[in-house]
KOLTI-757261 format. One record per residue: x, y, z of N, C-alpha, C, O, CB in turn; residue number from 1. Coordinates in steps of 0.1 Angstrom, whole numbers. Glycine has a CB too. Example, Ala and Ser with C-alpha at 12.3 -4.5 7.8 and 13.67 -1.06 7.14 Angstrom:
+-------+-------+-------+-------+-------+-------+-------+-------+-------+-------+-------+-------+-------+-------+-------+------+
!  n.px !  n.py !  n.pz ! ca.px ! ca.py ! ca.pz !  c.px !  c.py !  c.pz !  o.px !  o.py !  o.pz ! cb.px ! cb.py ! cb.pz ! resi !
+-------+-------+-------+-------+-------+-------+-------+-------+-------+-------+-------+-------+-------+-------+-------+------+
!   132 !   -57 !    78 !   123 !   -45 !    78 !   132 !   -33 !    78 !   142 !   -33 !    85 !   113 !   -45 !    90 !    1 !
!   128 !   -22 !    71 !   137 !   -11 !    71 !   129 !     0 !    79 !   134 !    11 !    80 !   141 !    -6 !    57 !    2 !
+-------+-------+-------+-------+-------+-------+-------+-------+-------+-------+-------+-------+-------+-------+-------+------+
***
This chain:
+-------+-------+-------+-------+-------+-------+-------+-------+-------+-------+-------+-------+-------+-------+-------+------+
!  n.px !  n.py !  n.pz ! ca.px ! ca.py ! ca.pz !  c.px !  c.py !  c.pz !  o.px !  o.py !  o.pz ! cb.px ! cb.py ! cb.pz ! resi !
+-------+-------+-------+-------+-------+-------+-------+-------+-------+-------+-------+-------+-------+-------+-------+------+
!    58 !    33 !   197 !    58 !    24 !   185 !    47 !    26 !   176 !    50 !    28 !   164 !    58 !     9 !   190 !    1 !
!    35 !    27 !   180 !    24 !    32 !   173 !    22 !    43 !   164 !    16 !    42 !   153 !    19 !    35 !   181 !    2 !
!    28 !    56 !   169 !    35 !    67 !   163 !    38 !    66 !   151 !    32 !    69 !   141 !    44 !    69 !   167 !    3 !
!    51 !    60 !   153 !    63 !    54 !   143 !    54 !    46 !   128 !    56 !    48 !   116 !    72 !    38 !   154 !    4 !
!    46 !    37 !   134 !    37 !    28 !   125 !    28 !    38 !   117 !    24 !    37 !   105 !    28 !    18 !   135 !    5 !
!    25 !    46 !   128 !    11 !    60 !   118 !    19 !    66 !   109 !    15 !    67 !    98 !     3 !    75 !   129 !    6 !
!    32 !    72 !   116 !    42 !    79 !   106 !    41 !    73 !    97 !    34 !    77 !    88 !    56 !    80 !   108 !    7 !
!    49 !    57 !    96 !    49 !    55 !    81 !    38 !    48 !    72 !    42 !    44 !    61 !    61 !    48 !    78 !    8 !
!    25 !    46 !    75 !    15 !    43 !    70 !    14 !    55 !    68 !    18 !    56 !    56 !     5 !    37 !    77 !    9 !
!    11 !    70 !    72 !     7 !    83 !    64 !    -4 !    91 !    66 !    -8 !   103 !    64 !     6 !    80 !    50 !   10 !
!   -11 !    79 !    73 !   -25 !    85 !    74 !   -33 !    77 !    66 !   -45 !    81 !    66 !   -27 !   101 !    70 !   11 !
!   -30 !    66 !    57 !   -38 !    57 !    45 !   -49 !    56 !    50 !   -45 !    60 !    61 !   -34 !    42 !    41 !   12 !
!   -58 !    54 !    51 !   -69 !    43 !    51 !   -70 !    29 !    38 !   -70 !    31 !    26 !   -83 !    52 !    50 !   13 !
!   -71 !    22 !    43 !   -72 !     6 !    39 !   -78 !     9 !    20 !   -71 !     5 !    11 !   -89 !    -5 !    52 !   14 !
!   -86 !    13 !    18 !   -88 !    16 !     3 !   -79 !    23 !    -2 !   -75 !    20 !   -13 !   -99 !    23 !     0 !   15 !
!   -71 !    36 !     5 !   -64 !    37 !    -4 !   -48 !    32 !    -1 !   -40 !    34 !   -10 !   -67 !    50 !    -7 !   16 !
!   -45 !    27 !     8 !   -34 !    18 !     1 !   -39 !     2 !    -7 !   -31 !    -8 !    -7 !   -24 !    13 !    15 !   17 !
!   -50 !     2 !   -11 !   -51 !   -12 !   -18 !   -53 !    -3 !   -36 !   -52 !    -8 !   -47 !   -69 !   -24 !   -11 !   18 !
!   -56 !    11 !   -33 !   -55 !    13 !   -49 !   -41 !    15 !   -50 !   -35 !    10 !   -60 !   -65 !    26 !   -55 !   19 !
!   -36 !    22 !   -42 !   -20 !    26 !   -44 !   -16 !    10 !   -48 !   -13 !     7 !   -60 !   -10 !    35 !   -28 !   20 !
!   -15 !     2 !   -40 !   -10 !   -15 !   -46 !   -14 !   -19 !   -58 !    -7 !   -26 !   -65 !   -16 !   -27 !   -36 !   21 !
!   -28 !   -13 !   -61 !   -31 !   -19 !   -72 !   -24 !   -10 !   -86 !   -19 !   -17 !   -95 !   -46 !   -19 !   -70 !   22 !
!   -24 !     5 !   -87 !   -18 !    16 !   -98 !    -5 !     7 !   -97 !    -2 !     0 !  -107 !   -16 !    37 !   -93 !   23 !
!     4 !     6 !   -83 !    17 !     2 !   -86 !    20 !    -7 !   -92 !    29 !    -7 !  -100 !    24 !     1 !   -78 !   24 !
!    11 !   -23 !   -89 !    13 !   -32 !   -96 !    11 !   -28 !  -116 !    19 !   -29 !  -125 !     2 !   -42 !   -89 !   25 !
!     1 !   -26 !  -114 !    -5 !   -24 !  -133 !    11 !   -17 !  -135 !    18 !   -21 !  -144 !   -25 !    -9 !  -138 !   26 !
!    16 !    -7 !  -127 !    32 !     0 !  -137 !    39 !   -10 !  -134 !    48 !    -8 !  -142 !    41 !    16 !  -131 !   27 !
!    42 !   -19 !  -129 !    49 !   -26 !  -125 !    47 !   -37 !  -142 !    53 !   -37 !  -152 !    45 !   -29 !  -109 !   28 !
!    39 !   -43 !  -138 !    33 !   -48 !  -153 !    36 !   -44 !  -167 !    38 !   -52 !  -176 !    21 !   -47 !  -154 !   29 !
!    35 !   -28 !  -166 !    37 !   -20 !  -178 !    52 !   -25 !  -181 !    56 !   -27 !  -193 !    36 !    -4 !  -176 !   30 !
!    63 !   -25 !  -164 !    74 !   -18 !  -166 !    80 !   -34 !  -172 !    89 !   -32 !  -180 !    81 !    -8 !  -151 !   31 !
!    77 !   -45 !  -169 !    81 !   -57 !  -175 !    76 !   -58 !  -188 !    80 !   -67 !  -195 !    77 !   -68 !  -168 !   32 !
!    69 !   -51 !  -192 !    63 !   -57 !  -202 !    73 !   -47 !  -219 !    75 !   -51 !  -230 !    43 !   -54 !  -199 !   33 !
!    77 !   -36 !  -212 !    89 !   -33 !  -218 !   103 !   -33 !  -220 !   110 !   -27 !  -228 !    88 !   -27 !  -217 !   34 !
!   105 !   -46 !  -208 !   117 !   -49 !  -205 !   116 !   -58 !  -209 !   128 !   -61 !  -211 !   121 !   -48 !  -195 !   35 !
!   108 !   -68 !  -212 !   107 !   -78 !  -221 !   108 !   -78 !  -234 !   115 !   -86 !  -240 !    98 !   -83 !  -221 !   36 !
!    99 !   -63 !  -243 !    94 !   -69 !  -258 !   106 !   -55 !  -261 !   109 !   -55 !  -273 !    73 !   -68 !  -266 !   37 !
!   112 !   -46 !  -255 !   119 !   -33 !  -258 !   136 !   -33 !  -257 !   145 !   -30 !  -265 !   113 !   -21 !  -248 !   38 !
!   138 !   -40 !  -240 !   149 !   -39 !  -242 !   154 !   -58 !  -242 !   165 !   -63 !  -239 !   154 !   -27 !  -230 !   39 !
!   144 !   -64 !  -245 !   152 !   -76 !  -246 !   157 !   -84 !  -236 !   162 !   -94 !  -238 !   161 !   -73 !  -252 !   40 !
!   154 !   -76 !  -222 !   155 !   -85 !  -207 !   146 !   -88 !  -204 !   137 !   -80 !  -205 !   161 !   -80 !  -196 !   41 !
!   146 !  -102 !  -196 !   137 !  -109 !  -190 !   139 !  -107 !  -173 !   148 !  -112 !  -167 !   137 !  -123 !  -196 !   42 !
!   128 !   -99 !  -169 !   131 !   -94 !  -152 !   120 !  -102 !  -145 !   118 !  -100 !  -133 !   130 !   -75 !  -148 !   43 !
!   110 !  -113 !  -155 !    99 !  -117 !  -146 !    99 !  -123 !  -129 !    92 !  -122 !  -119 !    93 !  -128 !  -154 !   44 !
!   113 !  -128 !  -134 !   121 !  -135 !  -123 !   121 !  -127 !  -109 !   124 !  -132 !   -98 !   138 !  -137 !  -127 !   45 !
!   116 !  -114 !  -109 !   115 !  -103 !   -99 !   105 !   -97 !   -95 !   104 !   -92 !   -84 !   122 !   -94 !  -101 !   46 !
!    95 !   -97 !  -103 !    82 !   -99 !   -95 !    72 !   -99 !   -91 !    63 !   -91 !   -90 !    81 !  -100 !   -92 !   47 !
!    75 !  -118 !   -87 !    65 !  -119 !   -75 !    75 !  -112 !   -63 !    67 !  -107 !   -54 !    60 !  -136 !   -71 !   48 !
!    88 !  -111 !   -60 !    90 !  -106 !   -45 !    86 !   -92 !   -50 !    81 !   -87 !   -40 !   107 !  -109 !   -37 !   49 !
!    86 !   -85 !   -57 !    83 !   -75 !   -57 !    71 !   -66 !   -52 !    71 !   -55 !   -46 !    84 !   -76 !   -64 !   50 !
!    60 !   -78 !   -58 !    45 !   -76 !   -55 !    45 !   -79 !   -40 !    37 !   -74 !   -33 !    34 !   -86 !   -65 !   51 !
!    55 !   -89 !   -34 !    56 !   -93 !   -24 !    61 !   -83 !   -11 !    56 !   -81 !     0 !    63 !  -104 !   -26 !   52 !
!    72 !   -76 !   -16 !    74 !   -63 !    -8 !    63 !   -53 !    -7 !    59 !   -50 !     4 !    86 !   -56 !   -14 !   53 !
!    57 !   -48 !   -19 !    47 !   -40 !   -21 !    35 !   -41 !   -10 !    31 !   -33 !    -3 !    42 !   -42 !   -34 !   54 !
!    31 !   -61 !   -11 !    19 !   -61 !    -3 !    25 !   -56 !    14 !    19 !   -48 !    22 !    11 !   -78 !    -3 !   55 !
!    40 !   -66 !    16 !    42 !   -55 !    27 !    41 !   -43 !    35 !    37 !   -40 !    46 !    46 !   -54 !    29 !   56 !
!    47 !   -37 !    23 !    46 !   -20 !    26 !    32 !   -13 !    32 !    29 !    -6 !    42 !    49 !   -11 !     9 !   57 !
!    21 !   -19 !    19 !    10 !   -12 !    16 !     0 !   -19 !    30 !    -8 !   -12 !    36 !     4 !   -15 !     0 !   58 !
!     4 !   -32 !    34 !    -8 !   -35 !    45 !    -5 !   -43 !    58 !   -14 !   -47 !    66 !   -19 !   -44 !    38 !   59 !
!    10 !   -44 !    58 !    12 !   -47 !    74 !    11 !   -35 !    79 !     2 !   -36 !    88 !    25 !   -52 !    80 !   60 !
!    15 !   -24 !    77 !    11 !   -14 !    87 !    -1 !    -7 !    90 !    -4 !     0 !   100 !    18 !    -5 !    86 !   61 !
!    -9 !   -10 !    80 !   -24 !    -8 !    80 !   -31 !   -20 !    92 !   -37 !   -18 !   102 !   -31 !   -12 !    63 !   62 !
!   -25 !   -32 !    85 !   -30 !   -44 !    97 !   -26 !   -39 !   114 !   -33 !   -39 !   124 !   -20 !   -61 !    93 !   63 !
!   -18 !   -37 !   112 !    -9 !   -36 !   127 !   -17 !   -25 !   133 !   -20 !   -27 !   145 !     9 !   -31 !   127 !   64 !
!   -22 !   -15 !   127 !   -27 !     0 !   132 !   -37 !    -7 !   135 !   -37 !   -10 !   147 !   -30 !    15 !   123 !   65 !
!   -50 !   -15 !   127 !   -66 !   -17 !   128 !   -62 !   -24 !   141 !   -64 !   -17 !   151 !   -77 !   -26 !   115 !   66 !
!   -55 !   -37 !   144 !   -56 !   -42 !   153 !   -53 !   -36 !   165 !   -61 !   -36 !   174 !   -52 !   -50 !   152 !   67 !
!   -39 !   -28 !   165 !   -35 !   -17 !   178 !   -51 !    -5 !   182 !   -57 !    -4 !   193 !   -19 !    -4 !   171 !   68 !
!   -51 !     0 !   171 !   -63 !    11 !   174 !   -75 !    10 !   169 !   -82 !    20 !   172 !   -61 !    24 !   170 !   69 !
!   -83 !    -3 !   160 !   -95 !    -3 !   159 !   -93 !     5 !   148 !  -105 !     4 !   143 !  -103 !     1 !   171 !   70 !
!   -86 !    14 !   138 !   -90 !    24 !   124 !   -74 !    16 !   118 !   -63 !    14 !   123 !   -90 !    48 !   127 !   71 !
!   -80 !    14 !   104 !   -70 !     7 !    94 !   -56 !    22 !    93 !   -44 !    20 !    94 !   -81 !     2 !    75 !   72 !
!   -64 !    37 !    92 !   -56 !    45 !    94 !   -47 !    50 !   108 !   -38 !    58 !   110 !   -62 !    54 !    89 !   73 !
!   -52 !    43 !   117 !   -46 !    49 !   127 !   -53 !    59 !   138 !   -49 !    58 !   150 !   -36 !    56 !   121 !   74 !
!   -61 !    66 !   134 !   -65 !    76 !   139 !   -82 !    75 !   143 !   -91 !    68 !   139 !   -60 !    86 !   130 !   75 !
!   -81 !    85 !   151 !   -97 !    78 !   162 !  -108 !    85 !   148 !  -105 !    92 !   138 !  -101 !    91 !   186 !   76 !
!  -119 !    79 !   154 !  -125 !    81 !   145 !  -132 !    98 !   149 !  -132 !   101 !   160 !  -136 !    68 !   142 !   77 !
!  -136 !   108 !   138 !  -138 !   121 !   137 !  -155 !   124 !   136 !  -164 !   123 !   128 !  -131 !   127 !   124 !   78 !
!  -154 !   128 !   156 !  -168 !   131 !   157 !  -179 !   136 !   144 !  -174 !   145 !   137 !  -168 !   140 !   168 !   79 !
!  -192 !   132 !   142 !  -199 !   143 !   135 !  -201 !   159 !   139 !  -200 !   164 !   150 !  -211 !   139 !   136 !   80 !
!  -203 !   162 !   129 !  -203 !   176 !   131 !  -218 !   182 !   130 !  -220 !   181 !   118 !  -194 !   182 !   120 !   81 !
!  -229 !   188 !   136 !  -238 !   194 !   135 !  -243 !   201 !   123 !  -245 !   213 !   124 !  -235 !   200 !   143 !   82 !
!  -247 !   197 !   110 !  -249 !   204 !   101 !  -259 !   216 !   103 !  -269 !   213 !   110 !  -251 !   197 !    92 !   83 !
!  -258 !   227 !    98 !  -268 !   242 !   101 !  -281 !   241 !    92 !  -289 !   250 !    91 !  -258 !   260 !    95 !   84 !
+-------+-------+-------+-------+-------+-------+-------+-------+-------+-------+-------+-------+-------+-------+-------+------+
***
């Protein structure tokens, strides 16, 4: 199950699915904001579930990994390396 969860998280780490949430929202914003003053439809009505799916996407599976494994990505943390 874990796997599965790393699969579709990607490998994120916690910052960068909160910038990805954040770029998507601002287009998301853009994309109403032309659908309002361009084509004359009003889609505000859609969203908040929108933003609402998004926060899903972007941080239950982040949540689920930190708690399962201790790393918001999933993955153990990467010994130091010996610099020369």
């Amino acid at each position: 199950m874990i796997d599965h969860i790393r699969q579709f998280n990607g490998g994120r780490t916690l910052l960068m699915n909160a910038g990805a949430f954040f770029c998507i929202v601002v287009m998301m914003g853009i994309a109403n904001l032309v659908c309002r003053f361009v084509l004359q439809t009003d889609m505000s009505y859609l969203v908040p579930w929108l933003i609402s799916a998004l926060g899903v996407y972007f941080f239950v599976p982040s949540l689920i990994l930190w708690i399962a494994t201790g790393s918001p990505s999933g993955h153990d943390k990467v010994p130091e390396t010996d610099p020369l």
